[in-house]
ZAGUVEX-555161 format. One record per residue (C-alpha): x, y, z; residue in three letters; residue number from 1. Coordinates in steps of 0.5 Angstrom, whole numbers. Layout:
N
      c1      c2      c3   rest    nr
       X       Y       Z    ALA   NUM
...
***
This chain:
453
      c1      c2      c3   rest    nr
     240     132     325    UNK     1
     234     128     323    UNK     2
     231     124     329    UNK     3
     228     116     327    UNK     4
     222     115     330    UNK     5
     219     107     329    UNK     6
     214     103     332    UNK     7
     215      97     336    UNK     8
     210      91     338    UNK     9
     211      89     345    UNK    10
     205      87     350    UNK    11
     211      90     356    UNK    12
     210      95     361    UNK    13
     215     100     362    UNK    14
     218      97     368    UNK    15
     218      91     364    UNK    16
     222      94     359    UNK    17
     226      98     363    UNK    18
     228      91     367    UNK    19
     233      89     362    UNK    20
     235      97     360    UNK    21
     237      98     367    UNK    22
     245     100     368    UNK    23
     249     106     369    UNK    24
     245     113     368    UNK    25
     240     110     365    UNK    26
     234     113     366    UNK    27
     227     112     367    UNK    28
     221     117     368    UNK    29
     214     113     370    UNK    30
     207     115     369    UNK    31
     204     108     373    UNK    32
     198     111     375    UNK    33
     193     112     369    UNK    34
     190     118     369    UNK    35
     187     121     362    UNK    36
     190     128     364    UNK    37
     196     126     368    UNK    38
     198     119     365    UNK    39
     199     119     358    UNK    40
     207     119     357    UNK    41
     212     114     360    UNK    42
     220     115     357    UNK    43
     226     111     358    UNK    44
     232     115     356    UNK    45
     238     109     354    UNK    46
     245     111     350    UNK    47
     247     116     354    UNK    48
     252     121     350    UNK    49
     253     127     355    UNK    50
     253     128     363    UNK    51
     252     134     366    UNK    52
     253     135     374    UNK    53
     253     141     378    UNK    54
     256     141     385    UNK    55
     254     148     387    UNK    56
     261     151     386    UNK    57
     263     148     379    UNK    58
     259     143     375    UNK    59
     262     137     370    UNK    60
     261     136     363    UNK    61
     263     129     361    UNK    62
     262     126     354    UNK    63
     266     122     350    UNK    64
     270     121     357    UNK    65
     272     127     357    UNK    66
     271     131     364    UNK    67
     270     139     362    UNK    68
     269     143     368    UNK    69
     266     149     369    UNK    70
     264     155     374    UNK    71
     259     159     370    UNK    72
     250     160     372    UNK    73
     249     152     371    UNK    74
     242     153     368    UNK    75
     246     158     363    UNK    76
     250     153     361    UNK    77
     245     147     361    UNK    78
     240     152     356    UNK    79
     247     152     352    UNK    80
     248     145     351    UNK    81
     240     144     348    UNK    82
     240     150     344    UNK    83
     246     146     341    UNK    84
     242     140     340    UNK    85
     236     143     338    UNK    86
     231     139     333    UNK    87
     225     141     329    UNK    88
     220     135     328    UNK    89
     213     135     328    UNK    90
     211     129     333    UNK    91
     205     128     338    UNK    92
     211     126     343    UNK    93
     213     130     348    UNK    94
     220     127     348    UNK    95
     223     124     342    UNK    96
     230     127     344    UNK    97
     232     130     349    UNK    98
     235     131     357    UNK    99
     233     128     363    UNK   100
     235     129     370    UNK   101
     233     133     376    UNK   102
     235     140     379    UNK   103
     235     139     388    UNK   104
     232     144     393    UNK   105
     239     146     395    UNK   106
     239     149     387    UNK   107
     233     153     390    UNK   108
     236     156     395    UNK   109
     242     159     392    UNK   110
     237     162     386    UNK   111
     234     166     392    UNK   112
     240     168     396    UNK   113
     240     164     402    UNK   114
     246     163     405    UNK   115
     250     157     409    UNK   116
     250     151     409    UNK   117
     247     146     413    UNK   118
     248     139     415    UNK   119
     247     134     409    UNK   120
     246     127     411    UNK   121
     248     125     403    UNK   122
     252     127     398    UNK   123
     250     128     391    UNK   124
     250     133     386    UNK   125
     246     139     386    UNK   126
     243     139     378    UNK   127
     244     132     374    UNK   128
     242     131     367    UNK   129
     243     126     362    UNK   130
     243     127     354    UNK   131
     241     121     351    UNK   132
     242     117     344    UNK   133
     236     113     345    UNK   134
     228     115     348    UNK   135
     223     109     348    UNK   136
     217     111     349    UNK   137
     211     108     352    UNK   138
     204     112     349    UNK   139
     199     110     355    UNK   140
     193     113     351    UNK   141
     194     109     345    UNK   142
     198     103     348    UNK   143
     203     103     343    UNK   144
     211     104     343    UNK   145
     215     107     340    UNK   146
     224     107     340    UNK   147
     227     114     337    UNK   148
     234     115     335    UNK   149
     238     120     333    UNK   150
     244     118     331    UNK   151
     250     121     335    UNK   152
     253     115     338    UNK   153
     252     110     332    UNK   154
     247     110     327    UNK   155
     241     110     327    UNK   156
     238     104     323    UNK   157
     242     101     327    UNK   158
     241     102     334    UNK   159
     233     102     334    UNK   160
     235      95     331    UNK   161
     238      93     337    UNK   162
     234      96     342    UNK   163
     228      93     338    UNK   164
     231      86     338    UNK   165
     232      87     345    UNK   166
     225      88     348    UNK   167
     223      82     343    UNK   168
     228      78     347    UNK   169
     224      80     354    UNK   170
     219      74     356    UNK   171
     214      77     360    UNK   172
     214      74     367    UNK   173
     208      72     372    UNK   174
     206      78     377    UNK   175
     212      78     381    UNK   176
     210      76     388    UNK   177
     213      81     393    UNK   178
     217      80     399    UNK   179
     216      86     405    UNK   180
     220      87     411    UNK   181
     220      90     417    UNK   182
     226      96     418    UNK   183
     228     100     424    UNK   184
     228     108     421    UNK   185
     231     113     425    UNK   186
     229     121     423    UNK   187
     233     126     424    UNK   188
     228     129     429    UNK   189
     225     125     435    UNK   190
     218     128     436    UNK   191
     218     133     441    UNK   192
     224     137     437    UNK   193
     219     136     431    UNK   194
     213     139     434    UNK   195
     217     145     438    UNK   196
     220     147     431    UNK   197
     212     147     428    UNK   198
     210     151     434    UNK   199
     216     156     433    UNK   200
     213     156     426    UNK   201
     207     159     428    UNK   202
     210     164     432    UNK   203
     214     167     425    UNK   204
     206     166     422    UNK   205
     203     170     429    UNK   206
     209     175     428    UNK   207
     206     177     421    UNK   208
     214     173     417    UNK   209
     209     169     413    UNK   210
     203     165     412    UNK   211
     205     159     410    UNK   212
     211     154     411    UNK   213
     214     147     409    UNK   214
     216     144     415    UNK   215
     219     137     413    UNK   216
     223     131     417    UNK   217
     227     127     414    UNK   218
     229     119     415    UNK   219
     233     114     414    UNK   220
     235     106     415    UNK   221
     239     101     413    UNK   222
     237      97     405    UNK   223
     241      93     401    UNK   224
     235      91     397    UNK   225
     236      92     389    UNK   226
     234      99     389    UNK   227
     230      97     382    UNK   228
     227      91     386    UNK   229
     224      96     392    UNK   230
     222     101     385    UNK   231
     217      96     382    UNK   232
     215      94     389    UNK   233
     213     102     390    UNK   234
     210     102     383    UNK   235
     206      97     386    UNK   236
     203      99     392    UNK   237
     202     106     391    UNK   238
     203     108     383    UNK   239
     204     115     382    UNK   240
     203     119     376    UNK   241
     210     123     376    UNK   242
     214     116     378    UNK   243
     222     116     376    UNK   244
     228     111     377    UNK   245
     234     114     376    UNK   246
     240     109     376    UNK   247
     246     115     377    UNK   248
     253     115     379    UNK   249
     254     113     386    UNK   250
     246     113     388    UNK   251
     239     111     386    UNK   252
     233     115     386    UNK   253
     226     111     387    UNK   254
     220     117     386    UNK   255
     213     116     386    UNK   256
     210     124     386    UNK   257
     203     125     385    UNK   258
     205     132     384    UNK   259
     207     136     377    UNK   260
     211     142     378    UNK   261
     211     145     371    UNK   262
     210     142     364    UNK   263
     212     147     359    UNK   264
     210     146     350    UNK   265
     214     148     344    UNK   266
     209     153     344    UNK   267
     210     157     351    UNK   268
     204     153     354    UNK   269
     206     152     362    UNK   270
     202     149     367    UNK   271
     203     147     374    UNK   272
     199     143     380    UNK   273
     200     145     386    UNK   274
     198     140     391    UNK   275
     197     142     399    UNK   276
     192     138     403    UNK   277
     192     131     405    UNK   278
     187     125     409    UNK   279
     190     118     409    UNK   280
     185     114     405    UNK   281
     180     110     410    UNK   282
     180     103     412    UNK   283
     174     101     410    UNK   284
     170     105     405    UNK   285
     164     110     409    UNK   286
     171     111     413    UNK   287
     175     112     406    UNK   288
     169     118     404    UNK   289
     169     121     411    UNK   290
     176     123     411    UNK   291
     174     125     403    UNK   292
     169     129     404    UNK   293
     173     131     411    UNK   294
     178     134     407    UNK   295
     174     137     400    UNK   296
     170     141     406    UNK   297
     176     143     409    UNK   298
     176     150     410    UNK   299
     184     150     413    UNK   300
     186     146     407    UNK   301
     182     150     402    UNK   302
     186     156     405    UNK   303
     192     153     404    UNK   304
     191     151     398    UNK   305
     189     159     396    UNK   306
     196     162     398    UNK   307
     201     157     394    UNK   308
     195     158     388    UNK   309
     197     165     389    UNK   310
     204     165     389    UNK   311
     205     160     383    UNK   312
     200     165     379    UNK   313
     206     171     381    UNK   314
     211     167     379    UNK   315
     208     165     373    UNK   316
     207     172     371    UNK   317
     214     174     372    UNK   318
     215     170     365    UNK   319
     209     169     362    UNK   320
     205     175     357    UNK   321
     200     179     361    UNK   322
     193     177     363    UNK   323
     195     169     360    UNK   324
     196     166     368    UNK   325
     189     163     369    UNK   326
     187     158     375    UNK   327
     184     153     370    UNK   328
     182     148     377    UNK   329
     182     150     384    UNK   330
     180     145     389    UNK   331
     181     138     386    UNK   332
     181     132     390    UNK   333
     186     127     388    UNK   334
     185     120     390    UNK   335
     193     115     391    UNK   336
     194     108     394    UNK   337
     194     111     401    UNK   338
     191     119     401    UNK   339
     187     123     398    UNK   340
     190     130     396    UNK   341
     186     137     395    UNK   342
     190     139     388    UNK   343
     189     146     384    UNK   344
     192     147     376    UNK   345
     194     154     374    UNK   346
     196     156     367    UNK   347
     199     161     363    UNK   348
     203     163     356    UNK   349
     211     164     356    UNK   350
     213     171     353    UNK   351
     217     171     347    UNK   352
     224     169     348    UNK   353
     222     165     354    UNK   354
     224     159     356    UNK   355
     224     153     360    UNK   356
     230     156     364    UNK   357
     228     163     365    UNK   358
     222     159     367    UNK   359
     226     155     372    UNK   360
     229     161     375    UNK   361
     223     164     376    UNK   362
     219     159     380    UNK   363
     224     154     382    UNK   364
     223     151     387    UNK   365
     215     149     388    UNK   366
     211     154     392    UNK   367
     207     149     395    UNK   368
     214     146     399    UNK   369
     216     152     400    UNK   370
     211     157     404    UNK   371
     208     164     402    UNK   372
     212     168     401    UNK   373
     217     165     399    UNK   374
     224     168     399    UNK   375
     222     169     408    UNK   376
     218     161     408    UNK   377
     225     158     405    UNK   378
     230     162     410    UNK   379
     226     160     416    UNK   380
     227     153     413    UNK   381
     234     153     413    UNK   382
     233     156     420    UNK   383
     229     150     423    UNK   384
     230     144     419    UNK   385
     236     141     422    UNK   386
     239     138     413    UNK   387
     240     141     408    UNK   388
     234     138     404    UNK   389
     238     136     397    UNK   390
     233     132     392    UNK   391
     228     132     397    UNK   392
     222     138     394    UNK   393
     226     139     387    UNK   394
     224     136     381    UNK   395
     226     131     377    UNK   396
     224     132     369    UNK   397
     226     131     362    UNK   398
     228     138     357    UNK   399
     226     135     349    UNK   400
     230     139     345    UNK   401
     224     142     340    UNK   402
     223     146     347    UNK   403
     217     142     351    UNK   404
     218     140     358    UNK   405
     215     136     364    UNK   406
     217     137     371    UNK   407
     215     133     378    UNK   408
     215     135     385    UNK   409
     220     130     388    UNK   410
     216     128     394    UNK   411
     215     121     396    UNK   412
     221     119     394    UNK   413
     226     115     397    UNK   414
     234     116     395    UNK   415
     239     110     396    UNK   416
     247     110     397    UNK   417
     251     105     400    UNK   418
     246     101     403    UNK   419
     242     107     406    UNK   420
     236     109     404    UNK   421
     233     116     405    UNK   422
     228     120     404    UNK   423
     224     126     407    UNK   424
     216     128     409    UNK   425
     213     134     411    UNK   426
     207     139     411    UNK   427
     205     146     410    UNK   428
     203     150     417    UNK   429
     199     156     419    UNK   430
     197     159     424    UNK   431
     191     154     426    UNK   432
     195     148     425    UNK   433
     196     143     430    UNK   434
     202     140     432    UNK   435
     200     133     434    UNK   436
     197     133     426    UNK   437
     201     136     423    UNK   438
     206     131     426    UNK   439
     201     125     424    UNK   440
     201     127     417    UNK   441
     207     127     416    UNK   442
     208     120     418    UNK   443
     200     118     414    UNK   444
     206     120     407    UNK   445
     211     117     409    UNK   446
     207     111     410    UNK   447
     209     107     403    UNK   448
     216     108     402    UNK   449
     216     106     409    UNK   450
     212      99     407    UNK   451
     217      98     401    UNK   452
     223      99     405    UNK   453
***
């Protein structure tokens, strides 16, 4: 089926837009933050036809109000849903029709086999996509918007006539002023339980386990704040070039992810950007390039980095042709609101008959929230953190039917239901770690989503 692509004049940015199409399981994928590598694409996903959950036991279909349960692999089932609505249109946008949804950390560890469950502080599906009728893109190079439509739920003249009526209807508001309260949080850890459970880290690194772990806290307070209110004041404060509002069953999600976990294009290109290191931005600029140069010349963090560069390149070897896997990037300093990041990118090309799912359980979940190795860095995980992690270090992404992909690391990201408000930090350790810092740090990436909170 044909997809209908028009072009629409609107001076609004994607939030903007996104205000007046925010309902139930509709979905936003943000690219605030201008970067000309990173920030080129920004899609609202609207007229949803099809849900598809997972629950870690069995999973729900839901189209046409109709709930098909199901206890098959999830990613098989979901690889067989998009081959099912599979397109062929030759266009420049990555997403014209499509999928978009997350996949939880938990997932990750039943792909790797770690056994039993911890406590959760929040009940919500493994894996959660949405397939959509309508994509409005924002092409943030070229400053221009664009409505597809593919014509399941109703034609497709028309439904892009009603959305573009719809954006022309928006009047564009003054900058909003924001209101930022104070907010007691509570972490699942008190201090001193968070700095033994590093140090017993460490004793695993000195026993020769591993050589890098992720060790993460998670916090939680009271917020009854509309969820998109508290978004746009996070997009505000520390833009971000893999942000996303989710409006799902029984929850939102607000994510402001300066991290790419794989992007994948319809002709088996895929990349990954693995961030490890991190100094908080200074408060005035010669302490600002101090704490820059501090973590450029960090030999700790370089070293860091170098392990999950080398994890990620095995793992992209698994399904990728042979010799394809480059280190494009390998020490890259990249600047945020409120810290700088040491960032490097690896490259490779799928093997035929590869895809984005084969791709997913090769390397899922990231390396650099993980620890080398990986399989013994997540089992000492779920010995030592006190939650299961749930979305927090999954990732949050889209699926184009032609075969292209793009999925963040969700991390600074906040997860509200109930009038609660959740979301976790946390840092890779190795043997010369100190607790003291690694605690700090922890506190110095929670910082925005505390502010906005």
């Amino acid at each position: 089926m044909e997809v209908l692509i028009k072009e629409i004049e609107t001076s609004l940015n994607i939030a903007e837009i996104y205000a007046h199409f925010n309902s139930r399981n509709n979905i936003m994928l943000d690219s605030s933050k201008e970067d000309k590598e990173l920030s080129k694409f920004s899609f609202i996903g609207v007229n949803p036809f099809l849900i598809f959950k997972w629950f870690g036991e069995f999973g729900e279909i839901i189209k046409d109000e109709e709930i098909e349960k199901f206890e098959s692999d999830p990613l098989e089932k979901l690889r067989e849903l998009t081959e099912a609505y599979k397109i062929e249109i030759d266009n420049k946008i990555p997403l014209v029709s499509g999928t978009i949804g997350y996949i939880s950390y938990d997932y990750g560890k039943r792909i790797e086999g770690i056994e039993g469950v911890s406590k959760k502080n929040i009940e919500i599906p493994e894996i959660y996509f949405v397939f959509y009728d309508n994509i409005i893109v924002k092409d943030l190079s070229k400053n221009k918007t664009y409505v597809t439509s593919r014509g399941i739920l109703k034609d497709r003249k028309i439904s892009l006539k009603e959305i573009e009526d719809k954006i022309h209807k928006i009047i564009k508001t003054k900058d909003e002023k924001f209101s930022f309260n104070t907010n007691k949080f509570t972490s699942n850890f008190y201090k001193e339980d968070y700095l033994k459970a590093i140090s017993k880290m460490k004793d695993y690194i000195v026993d020769g386990h591993i050589y890098i772990a992720n060790m993460t806290q998670n916090f939680c307070c009271e917020n009854s704040e509309d969820s998109f209110y508290t978004y746009r004041k996070l997009r505000e404060i520390n833009p971000a070039p893999f942000s996303a509002y989710m409006n799902l069953d029984g929850f939102e999600v607000i994510s402001s992810s300066p991290e790419r976990f794989l992007k994948l294009n319809n002709r088996g290109k895929v990349e990954t950007k693995p961030i490890k290191g991190t100094r908080k931005r200074g408060k005035t600029l010669e302490e600002d390039e101090k704490n820059r140069r501090e973590l450029e010349n960090s030999e700790k963090d370089k070293a860091e980095l170098l392990m999950i560069v080398d994890l990620e390149r095995n793992d992209l070897s698994k399904v990728c042709k042979p010799h394809s896997v480059k280190v494009e990037e390998l020490f890259k300093i990249e600047e945020y609101s409120t810290v700088f990041h040491l960032v490097s990118k690896i490259v490779g090309e799928l093997r035929e008959k590869e895809d984005i799912f084969s791709l997913l359980k090769a390397t899922f979940p990231g390396g650099s929230i993980t620890g080398a190795p990986k399989l013994r860095a997540m089992e000492i995980i779920h010995e030592l953190e006190k939650l299961e992690r749930g979305l927090y270090t999954g990732s949050i992404g889209y699926i184009d039917f032609r075969g292209n992909s793009d999925f963040n690391i969700v991390i600074r990201t906040i997860i509200k239901q109930k009038d609660k408000a959740y979301f976790g930090v946390g840092g890779g350790i190795t043997y010369d770690s100190l607790e003291e810092s690694e605690y700090e740090e922890t506190l110095d990436k929670g910082k925005a989503l505390m502010k906005v909170l």
